[in-house]
C-alpha positions, 0 to 999 in steps of 0.5 A, a space after each residue: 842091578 838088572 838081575 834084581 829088576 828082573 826079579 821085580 818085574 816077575 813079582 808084579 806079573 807073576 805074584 797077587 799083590 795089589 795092582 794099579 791100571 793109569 790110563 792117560 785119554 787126549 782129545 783124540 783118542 790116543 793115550 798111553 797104558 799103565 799097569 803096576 804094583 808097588 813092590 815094597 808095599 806087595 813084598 811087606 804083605 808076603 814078608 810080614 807074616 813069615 817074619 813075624 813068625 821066626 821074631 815073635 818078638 819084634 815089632 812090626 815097624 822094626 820088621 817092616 824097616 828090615 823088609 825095605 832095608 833088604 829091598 833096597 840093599 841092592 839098588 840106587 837111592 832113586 830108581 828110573 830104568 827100563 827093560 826090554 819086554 820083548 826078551 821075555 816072550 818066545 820066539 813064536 810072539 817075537 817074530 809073528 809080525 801081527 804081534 810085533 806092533 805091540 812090543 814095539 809100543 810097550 816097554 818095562 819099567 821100574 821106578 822109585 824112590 827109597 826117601 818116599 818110600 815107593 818102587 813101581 814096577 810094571 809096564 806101558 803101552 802107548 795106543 793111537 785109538 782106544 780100540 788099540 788099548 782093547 787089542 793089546 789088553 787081549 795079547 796081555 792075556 794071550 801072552 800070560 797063557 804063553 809064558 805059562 802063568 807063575 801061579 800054577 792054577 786056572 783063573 778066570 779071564 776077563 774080556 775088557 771092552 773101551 769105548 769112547 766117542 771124545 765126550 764119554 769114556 767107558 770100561 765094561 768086563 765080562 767073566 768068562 765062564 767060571 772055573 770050578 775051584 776045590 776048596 784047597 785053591 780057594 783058600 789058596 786064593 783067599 790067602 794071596 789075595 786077602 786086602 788086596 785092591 786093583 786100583 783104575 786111575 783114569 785122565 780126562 783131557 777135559 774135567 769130568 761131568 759124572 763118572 759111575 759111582 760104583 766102587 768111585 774112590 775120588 773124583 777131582 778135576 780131570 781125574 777119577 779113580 775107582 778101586 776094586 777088591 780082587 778076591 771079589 772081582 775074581 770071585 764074580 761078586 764085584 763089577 769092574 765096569 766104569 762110566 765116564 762123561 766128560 
């Protein structure tokens, strides 16, 4: 079981299906992180295909009933466990104590249900001021360069900002300079990502007065919800910046 999961949890971090960022905001600032993927949806886009190709025949309902049966062969009915991210840094990460902080507050999860049809794999981080939220985005993206990727390629990286004052929350992103692509990486690219959406769910304590309408997918009550396409957002072509007042 604990070998499937770490199989899991490397598809999310390691794979370009389409990702969802929950941020939880109290009154105080403080709040909790979540980023993850539904493994059964991202694995029935990268399974179709190649199936679909070895059983011209079948329908696609009856490959995607093969591709969930396959996935949950192995686990329980239901799934709530949590891993230890810390066994997956090196040593350099674990025993700097400046880092320490981060994976004291951050734990691996996987949670779902084979009757609804869900599996979320992905992880939390729980911060005390949005400015810890900012810190810890920035040591995501150090320790991805120290675990060497899994893609094999240079991607840009983004520069996340927070802001927030107890009546406006705000998100704004900077590209770094562009990495020069050939044209084989970027079909590379266009292939992996192709539908994929990068999905930023935000909880107000309060209700939401106006919240920035660009790429705005629903609004209600204290929550908002914004998506994004990832080709687009890589590509420099589409903004990930988000407004909120409250």
């Amino acid at each position: 079981m604990m070998k499937k999961i770490k199989f899991l949890i490397l598809l999310l971090l390691f794979s370009c299906a389409s990702v969802t960022e929950e941020i939880y905001l109290n009154n105080d600032g403080s709040g909790e992180y979540l980023v993850y993927t539904d493994v059964i949806s991202s694995t029935r886009g990268m399974m179709l295909g190649m199936m679909s190709s070895i059983y011209p025949d079948a329908s696609a309902d009856s490959l995607r009933q093969i591709i969930d049966d396959q996935i949950w062969a192995d686990m329980s009915d239901e799934v709530d466990s949590l891993i230890d991210f810390s066994t997956r840094v090196p040593d350099s990460i674990k025993n700097d104590p400046d880092k320490q902080k981060y994976l004291e507050r951050m734990e691996m999860f996987m949670k779902g249900s084979k009757k609804d049809g869900f599996l979320n794999s992905g992880m939390s981080y729980r911060f005390q001021a949005v400015a810890e939220l900012e810190d810890f985005v920035e040591f995501m993206n150090e320790n991805q360069s120290a675990t060497s990727g899994g893609m094999g390629m240079d991607l840009p990286n983004m520069k996340v900002k927070y802001s927030f004052d107890g009546k406006s929350f705000s998100r704004t992103t900077v590209m770094d300079e562009a990495i020069e692509m050939n044209d084989s990486t970027m079909m590379m690219l266009s292939t992996m990502l192709e539908g994929a959406k990068s999905r930023l769910i935000i909880h107000l304590p309060r209700e939401v007065k106006m919240a920035s309408k660009s790429q705005l997918f629903e609004q209600s009550g204290k929550d908002v919800v914004y998506e994004f396409d990832l080709l687009k957002v890589i590509n420099g072509e589409q903004s990930t910046d988000i407004k909120i007042d409250f």
